[in-house]
N, C-alpha and C positions, 0 to 999 in steps of 0.2 A: 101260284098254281104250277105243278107241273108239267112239259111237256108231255103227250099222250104219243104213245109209241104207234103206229098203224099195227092194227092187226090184218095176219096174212099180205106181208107184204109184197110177196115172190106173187100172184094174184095181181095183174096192172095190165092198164092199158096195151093192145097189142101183142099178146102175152099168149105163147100157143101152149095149150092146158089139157090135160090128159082125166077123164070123167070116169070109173072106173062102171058106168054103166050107159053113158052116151058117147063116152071114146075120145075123141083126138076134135079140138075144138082152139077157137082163138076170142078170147077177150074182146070186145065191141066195147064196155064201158062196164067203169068198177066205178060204184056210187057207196059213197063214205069209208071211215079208217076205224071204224069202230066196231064191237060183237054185232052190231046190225047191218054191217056191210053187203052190196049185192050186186052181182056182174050180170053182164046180160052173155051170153055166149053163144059164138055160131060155130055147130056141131058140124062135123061133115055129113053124117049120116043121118042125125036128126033135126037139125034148123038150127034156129035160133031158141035160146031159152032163159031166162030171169034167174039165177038160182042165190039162197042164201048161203055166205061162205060158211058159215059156221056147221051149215051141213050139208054143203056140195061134194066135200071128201075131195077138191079140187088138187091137183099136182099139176105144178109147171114140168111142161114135156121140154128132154135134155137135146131133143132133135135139134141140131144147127137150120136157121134157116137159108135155102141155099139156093134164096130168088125165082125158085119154080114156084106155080100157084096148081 
């Protein structure tokens, strides 16, 4: 058997993630490596949220983290 590659991998733990409809958000937990993969994310302006990657439209934000909260 093959090794199975992770899908969405830039998508991980602690991961600050840009939502093109809930915004600017950090990874809490990405549960499995496969098309049924699902993060839970806490939004700044909307909470926390469960979303499937395969249609969250999720992008790792290129912002350096630079220790302010």
């Amino acid at each position: 058997m093959a090794d199975k590659k992770s899908m969405y991998p830039e998508i991980q733990n602690n991961v600050q993630v840009r939502h093109p409809k809930f915004g600017l958000g950090k990874v809490l937990l990405r549960i499995g490596d496969d098309d049924n993969s699902k993060a839970i994310v806490r939004f700044q302006e909307e909470g926390e949220k469960k979303l499937a990657l395969k249609f969250a439209r999720l992008v790792r934000d290129t912002i350096e983290d630079d220790g302010e909260a």
